[in-house]
N, C-alpha and C positions, 0 to 999 in steps of 0.2 A: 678912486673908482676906475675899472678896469675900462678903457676904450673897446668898441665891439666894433671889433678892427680883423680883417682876415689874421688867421695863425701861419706863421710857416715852421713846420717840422721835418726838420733832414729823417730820414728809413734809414735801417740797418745795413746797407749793401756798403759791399767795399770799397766805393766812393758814392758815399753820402750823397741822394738827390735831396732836393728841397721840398716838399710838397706843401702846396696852398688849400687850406681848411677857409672858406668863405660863411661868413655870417649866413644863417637860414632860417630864423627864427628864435625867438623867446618866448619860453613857456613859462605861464603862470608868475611871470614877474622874476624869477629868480634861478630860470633855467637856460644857457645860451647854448644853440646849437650850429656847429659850424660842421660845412662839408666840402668834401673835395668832389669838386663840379667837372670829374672828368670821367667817361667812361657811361654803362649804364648804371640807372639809381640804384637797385638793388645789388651793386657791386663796389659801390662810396666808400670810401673811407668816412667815419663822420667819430667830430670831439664833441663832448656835452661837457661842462663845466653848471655847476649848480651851487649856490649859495644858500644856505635857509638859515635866516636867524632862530634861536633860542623858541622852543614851544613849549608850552604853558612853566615850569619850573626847572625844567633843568637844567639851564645857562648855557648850554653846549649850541655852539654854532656848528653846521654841519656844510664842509667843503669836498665837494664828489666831483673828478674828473674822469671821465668813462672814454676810454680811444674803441674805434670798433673796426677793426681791418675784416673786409668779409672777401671769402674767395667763391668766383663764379666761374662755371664750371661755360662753355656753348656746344648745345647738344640739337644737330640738326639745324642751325642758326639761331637756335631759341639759348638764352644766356639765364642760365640757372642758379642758384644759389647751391653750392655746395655746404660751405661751412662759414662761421666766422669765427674770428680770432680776437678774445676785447681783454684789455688793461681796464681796471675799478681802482682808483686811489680814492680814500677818506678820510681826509681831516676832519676832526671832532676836536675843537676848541673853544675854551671855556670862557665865557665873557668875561670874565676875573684876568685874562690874560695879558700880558703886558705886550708890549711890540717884540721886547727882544725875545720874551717864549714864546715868540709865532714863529719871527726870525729861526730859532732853534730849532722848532719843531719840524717847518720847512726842510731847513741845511738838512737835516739828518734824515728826510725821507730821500731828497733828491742828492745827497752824497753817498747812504746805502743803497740805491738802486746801483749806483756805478761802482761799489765793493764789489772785487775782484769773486768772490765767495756767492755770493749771492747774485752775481753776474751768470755765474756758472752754473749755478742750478733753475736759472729759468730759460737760457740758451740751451742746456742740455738735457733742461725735462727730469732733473736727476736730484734728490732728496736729498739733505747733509748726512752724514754720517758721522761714529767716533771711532 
């Protein structure tokens, strides 16, 4: 069972800062919300991580982790919400599943995010092509 423990995630900049994601609540039992407790609220970084067992037949455990970077804009001293920017990953795994096909399924989500290929098309905004 995962400890609900602050997260820390280095940013993209060209020397990596660390930033702390602080526990801030669980919803409904199986949802953890963590935020970065700096700045104003409507400007947070915030992780949600959610686990749902299996509902009524079809064995699929469902694993959602949601990042949501929002940028705020101050207009006149007042600090607005301009846009956000979120990351959605979903694991759908099957109660049938053994340890090493989690393991796998894992490796290969968090090894293709860092493909060279697919690196490049979500830093550049830019579609594959042949």
């Amino acid at each position: 069972m995962p400890s609900y423990v602050p997260l820390v995630i280095n940013d993209g900049k060209s020397t990596p800062v660390a930033h702390t994601f602080s526990p801030s609540g669980i919803k409904e039992g199986i949802l953890a919300l963590f935020e970065e407790k700096i700045g104003v609220p409507i400007g947070r970084n915030t992780v949600d991580v959610s686990v749902r067992k299996p509902v009524a037949s079809n064995g699929m455990f469902r694993v959602r982790v949601t990042l949501a970077l929002p940028k705020v804009n101050v207009i006149d001293g007042v600090p607005t919400l301009s846009h956000t920017n979120r990351f959605t990953s979903e694991f759908l795994v099957s109660e049938k599943s053994t340890q090493d096909e989690i393991n796998d399924l894992y490796a290969f989500a968090y090894n293709g995010l860092g493909n060279a290929s697919v690196r490049d098309a979500i830093r550049t905004l830019t579609p594959f092509f042949s």
